[in-house]
C-alpha positions in Angstrom: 56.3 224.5 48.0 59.3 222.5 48.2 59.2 218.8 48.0 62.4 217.1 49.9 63.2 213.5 51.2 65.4 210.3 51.0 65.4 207.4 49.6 67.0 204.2 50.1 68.6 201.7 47.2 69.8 198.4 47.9 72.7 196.8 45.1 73.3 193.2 45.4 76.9 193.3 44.5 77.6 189.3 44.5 77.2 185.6 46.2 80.4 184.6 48.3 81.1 181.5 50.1 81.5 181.9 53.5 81.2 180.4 57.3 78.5 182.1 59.1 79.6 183.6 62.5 76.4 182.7 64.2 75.4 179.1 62.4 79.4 178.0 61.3 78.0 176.4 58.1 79.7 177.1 55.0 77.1 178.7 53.1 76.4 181.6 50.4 76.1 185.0 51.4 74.5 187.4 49.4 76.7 191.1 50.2 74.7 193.9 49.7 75.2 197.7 49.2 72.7 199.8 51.1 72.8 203.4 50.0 70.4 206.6 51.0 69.9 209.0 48.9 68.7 212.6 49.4 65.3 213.4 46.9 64.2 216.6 45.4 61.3 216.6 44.2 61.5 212.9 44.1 64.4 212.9 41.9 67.7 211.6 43.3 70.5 213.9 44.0 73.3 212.6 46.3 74.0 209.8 48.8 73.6 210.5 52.4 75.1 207.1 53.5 76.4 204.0 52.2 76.2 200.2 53.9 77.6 197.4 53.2 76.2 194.0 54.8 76.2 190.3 54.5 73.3 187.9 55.2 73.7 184.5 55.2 71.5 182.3 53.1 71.4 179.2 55.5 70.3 180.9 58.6 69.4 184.4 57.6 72.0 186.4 60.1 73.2 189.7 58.9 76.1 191.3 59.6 77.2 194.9 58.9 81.1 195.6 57.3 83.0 198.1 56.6 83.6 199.8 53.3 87.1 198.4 52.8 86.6 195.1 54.0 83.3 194.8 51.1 85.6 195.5 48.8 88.3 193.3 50.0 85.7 190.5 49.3 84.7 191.7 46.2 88.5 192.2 44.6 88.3 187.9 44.0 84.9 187.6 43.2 84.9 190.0 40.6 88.5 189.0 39.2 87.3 184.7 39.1 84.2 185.1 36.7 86.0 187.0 34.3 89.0 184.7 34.5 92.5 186.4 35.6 94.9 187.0 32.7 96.2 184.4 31.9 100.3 184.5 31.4 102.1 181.5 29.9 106.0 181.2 30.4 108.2 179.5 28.1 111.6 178.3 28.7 114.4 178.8 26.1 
């Protein structure tokens, strides 16, 4: 007897201030990363699909994105906590 199935994960991957599409307040937006993952024997193998989705904190709309534009949003909020490099020129 084989024992097969999925299983689904959800990553919060940050908090971003943004204006909601369906409310226009500027509020926080949790963007999550939904992924499915194929089970054997109730141990994960490999995922079957990956989502990536906003929902607004104010009124609770969410919205679905695409891969690259999740990570466009997440290339500034993951280089301003850690604080950029900072580079200091001199003149001489």
């Amino acid at each position: 007897m084989i024992i097969f199935g999925t299983r689904g994960y959800v990553y919060q991957l940050a908090m971003l201030t943004l204006v909601c599409g369906q409310c226009g307040n500027p509020a926080a937006h949790s963007l999550r990363k939904y992924v499915t993952k194929f089970t054997l024997f109730f141990v994960p193998l490999f995922p079957i699909s990956t989502k990536y989705r906003t929902q607004c904190t104010f009124c609770g709309m969410e919205q679905q994105l695409p891969k690259e534009h999740a990570e466009g949003l997440l290339a500034p909020a993951a280089a301003a906590p850690g604080g950029a490099a900072r580079q200091e020129h001199t003149q001489g």
